[in-house]
N, C-alpha and C positions, 0 to 999 in steps of 0.2 A: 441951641444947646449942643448939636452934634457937630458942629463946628468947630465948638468949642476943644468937646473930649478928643476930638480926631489933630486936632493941633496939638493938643497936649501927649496924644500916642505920638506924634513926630516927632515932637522933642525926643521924648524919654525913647523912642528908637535913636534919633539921632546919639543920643548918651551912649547907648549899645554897642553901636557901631566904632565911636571914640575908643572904649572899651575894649574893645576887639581888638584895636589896632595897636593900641596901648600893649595889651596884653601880647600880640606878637612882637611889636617893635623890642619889647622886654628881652625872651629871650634871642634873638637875636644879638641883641647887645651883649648879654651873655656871652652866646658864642662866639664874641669877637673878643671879649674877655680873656676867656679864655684861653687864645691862641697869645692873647700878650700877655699872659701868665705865664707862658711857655710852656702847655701842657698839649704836648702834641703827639702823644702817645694813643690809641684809639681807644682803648680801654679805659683810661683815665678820664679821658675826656669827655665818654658818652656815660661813665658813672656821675660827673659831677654837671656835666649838662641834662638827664632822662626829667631828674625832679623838678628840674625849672622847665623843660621844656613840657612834661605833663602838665603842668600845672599854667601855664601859660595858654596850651590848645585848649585845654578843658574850658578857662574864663571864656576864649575866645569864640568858641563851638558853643557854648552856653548862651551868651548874650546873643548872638548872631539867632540860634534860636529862640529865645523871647523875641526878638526883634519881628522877627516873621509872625510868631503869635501873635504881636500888637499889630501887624498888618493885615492880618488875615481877620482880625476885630475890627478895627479901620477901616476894611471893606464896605464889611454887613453892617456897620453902621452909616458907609454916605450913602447904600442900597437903601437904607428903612426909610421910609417918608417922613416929616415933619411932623410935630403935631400944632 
């Protein structure tokens, strides 16, 4: 049974991690956006990139930590003995 739930934390980490990467690869893209907008003014640029780019670290800081929560469960569960 522990075998089970500790596979199934891997996935739903592995999803996190996707997630994460997703969510930075985003603004990035953005910021390449951006500059082929032609907005290369620094003011302009860090008003219309702050909100994606908050919004971007926040998923990415978020999931990364669930991820760690589900590992640090993951743990103490291949610790506990069988029954």
């Amino acid at each position: 049974m522990h075998n089970k739930i500790v596979r199934i934390l891997f996935i739903i980490r592995i999803i996190l991690w996707i997630i994460a990467a997703v969510a930075t690869f985003y603004w990035i893209v953005w910021s390449f956006k951006l500059y082929n907008m032609g907005i290369f003014d620094v003011h302009e640029y860090s008003s219309y990139l702050r909100p994606i780019l908050a919004k971007g670290l926040l998923v990415a800081a978020v999931s990364i930590c669930l991820s760690f929560i589900l590992r640090s469960i993951s743990d103490k569960l291949k610790k506990k003995p069988h029954m």
